[in-house]
C-alpha positions in Angstrom: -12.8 9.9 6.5 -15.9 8.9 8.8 -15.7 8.5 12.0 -15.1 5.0 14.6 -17.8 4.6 17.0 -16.0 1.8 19.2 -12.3 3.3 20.9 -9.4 0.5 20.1 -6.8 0.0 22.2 -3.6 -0.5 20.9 -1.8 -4.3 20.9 1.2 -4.5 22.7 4.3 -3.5 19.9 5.0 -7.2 19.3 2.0 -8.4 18.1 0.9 -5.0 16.3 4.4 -5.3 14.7 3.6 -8.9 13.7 -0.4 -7.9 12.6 1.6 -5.1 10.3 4.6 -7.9 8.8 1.8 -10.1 7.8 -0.3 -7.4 5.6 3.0 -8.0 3.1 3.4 -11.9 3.6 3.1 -13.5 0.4 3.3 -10.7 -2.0 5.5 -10.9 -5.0 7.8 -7.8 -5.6 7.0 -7.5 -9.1 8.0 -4.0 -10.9 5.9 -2.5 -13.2 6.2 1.9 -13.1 3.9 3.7 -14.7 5.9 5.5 -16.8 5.6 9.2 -17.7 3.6 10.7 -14.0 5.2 13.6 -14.4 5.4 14.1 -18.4 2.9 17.1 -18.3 1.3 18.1 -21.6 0.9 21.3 -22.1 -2.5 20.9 -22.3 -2.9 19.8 -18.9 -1.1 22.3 -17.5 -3.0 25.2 -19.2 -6.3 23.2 -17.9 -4.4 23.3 -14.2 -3.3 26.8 -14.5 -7.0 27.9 -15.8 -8.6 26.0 -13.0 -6.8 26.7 -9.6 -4.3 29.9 -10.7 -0.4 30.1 -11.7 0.9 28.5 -8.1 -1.2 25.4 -9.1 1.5 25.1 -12.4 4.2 26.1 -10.2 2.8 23.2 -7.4 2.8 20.7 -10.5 6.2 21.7 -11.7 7.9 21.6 -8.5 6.4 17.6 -8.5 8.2 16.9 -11.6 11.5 18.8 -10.5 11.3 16.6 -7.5 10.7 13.1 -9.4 13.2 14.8 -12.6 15.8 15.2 -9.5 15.3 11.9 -7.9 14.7 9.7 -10.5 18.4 9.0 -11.5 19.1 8.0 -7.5 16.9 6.1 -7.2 18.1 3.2 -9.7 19.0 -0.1 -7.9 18.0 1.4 -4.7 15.3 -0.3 -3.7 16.7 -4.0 -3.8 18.6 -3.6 -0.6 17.0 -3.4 2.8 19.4 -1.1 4.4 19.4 1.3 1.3 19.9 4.9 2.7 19.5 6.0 -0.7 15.8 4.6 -0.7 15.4 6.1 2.7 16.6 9.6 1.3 13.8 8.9 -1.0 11.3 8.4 1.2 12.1 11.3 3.5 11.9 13.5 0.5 9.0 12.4 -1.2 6.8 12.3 2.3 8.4 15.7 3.4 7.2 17.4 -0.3 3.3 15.9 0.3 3.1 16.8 3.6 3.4 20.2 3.3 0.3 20.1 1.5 -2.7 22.0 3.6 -4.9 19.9 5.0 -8.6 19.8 4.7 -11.7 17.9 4.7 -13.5 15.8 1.8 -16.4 17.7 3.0 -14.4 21.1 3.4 -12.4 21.2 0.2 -14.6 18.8 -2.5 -18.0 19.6 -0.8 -18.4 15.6 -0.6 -17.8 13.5 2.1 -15.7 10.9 0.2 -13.2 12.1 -2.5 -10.0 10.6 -3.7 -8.3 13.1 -5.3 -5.5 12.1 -8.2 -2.2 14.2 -7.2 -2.6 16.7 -9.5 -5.9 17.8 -7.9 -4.2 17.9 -4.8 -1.2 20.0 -6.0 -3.5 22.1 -8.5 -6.2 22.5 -5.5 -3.4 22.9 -3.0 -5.6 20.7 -0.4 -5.9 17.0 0.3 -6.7 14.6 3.0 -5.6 11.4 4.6 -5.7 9.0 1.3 -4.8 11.6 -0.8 -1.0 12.5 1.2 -1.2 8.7 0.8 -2.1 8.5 -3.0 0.4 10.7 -3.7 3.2 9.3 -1.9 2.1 5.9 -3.6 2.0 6.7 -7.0 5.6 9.2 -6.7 7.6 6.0 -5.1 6.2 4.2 -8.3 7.7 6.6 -11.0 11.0 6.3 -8.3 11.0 3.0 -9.6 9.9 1.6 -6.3 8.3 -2.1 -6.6 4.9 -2.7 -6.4 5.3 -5.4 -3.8 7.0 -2.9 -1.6 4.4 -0.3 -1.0 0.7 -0.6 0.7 -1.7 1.6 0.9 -3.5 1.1 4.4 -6.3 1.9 6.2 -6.0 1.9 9.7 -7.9 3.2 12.8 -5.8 6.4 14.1 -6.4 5.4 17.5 -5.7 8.8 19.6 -8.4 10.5 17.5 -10.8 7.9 17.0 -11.5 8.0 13.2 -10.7 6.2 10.4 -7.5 7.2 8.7 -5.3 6.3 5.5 -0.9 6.1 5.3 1.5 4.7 3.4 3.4 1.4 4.2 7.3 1.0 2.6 8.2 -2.8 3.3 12.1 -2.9 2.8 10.8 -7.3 2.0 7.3 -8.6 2.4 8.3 -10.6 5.7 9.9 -7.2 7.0 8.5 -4.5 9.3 7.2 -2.1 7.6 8.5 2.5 7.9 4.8 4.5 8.0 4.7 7.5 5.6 2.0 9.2 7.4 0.5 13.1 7.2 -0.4 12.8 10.9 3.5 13.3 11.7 6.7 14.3 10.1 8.9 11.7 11.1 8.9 8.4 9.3 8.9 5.5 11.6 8.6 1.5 12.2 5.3 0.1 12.5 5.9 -1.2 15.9 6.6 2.6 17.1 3.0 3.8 15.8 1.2 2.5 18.7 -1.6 5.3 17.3 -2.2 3.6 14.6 -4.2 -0.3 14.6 -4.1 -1.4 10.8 -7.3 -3.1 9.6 -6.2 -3.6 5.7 -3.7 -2.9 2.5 -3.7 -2.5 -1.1 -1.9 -1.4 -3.9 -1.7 -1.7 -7.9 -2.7 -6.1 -8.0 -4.1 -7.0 -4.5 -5.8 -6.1 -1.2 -5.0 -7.8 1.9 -6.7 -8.2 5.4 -4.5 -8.1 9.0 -4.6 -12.5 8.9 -3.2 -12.4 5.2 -6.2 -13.7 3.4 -6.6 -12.5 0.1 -9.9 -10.8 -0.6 -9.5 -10.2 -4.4 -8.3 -7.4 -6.6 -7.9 -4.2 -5.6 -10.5 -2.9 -8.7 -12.6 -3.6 -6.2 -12.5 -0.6 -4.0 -14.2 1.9 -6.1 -13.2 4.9 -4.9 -9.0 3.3 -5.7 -10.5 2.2 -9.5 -12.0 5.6 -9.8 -8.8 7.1 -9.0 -6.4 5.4 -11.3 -9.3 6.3 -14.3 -8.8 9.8 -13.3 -4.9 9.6 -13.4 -5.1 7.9 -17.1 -7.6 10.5 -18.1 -4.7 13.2 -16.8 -2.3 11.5 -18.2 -3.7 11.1 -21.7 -4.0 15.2 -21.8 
């Protein structure tokens, strides 16, 4: 992710807790999963195992043994706020990404901006900041989780001055949101990520600014667009 030339100092917890609620105001929870993430052909699998090696098949397996696993629990989870069932799921599915090394766009894809879908991060066994993200996302989908829940944001990750990608879970839009983040293990409240200064969200219909204004689809971020194509090319195996 490039780098922020200005240093941001973080709001005091109310207000950053407030700027975070209002990235969700207005959003309807509609559900729509996209069915069959983890239905590997065979023919994608070979292609995986032919590009990256036999742990890349066993990286993509262990995916769909997780989502397989969790899939049944999660059912009527995700209506209730207090759900410690769709906490469980949250825990598990940001623990699994997480333990994914970590590398550059420039490092791993020889590019300084890549998106990679989660298959390339499992099969590659690498990812960075949106791609932890991505893959958290698009696994709390398949879970069954609602759209309306779940943003994709890009912050400024203030301690390290740079540009930076996590994963918002908003129990209802006017709630505060739990951080899925790569930066640290623990999954915590918005208002307790003083690090972190959010500048917008997105997910599968919309993308949002801080004040709540609606800037249009979220097509229009190219490198999101491009990423989803990938996915249904995967996907269509």
């Amino acid at each position: 992710m490039p780098q922020i030339a200005a240093h941001h100092q973080p709001k005091p917890p109310r207000l950053r807790q407030l700027k975070w609620i209002t990235l969700a105001l207005g959003l309807a929870c509609a559900l729509t999963v996209s069915a069959g993430l983890t239905d590997f052909s065979s023919k994608l699998l070979n292609a995986v195992s032919r590009k990256w090696g036999t742990p890349a098949y066993q990286r993509l397996l262990a995916w769909q043994e997780l989502v397989q696993e969790q899939k049944p629990k999660a059912e009527n989870q995700w209506a209730s706020s207090n759900s410690n069932a769709a906490l469980n799921t949250l825990k598990i599915t940001n623990a699994f990404f997480n333990r994914i090394p970590y590398y550059s766009d420039h490092t791993h894809w020889g590019t300084e901006d890549y998106w990679a879908t989660p298959i390339e991060m499992l099969g590659s066994n690498g990812g960075d900041c949106e791609d932890y993200a991505a893959g958290k996302y698009f696994s709390l989908r398949e879970l069954g989780a609602p759209v309306g829940q779940l943003r994709m944001v890009y912050v400024r990750a203030l301690r390290r001055n740079e540009a930076h990608m996590v994963l918002a879970w908003y129990p209802t839009p006017e709630a505060e949101p739990l951080i899925l983040d790569n930066l640290i293990g623990d999954i915590k409240p918005a208002s307790q990520r003083t690090d972190l200064e959010p500048v917008y969200s997105f997910n599968d219909d919309d993308i949002w600014t801080g004040n709540t204004q609606r800037k249009g689809s979220a097509s229009q971020i190219r490198f999101w667009r491009e990423l989803k194509e990938k996915m249904a090319s995967e996907q269509a195996m």
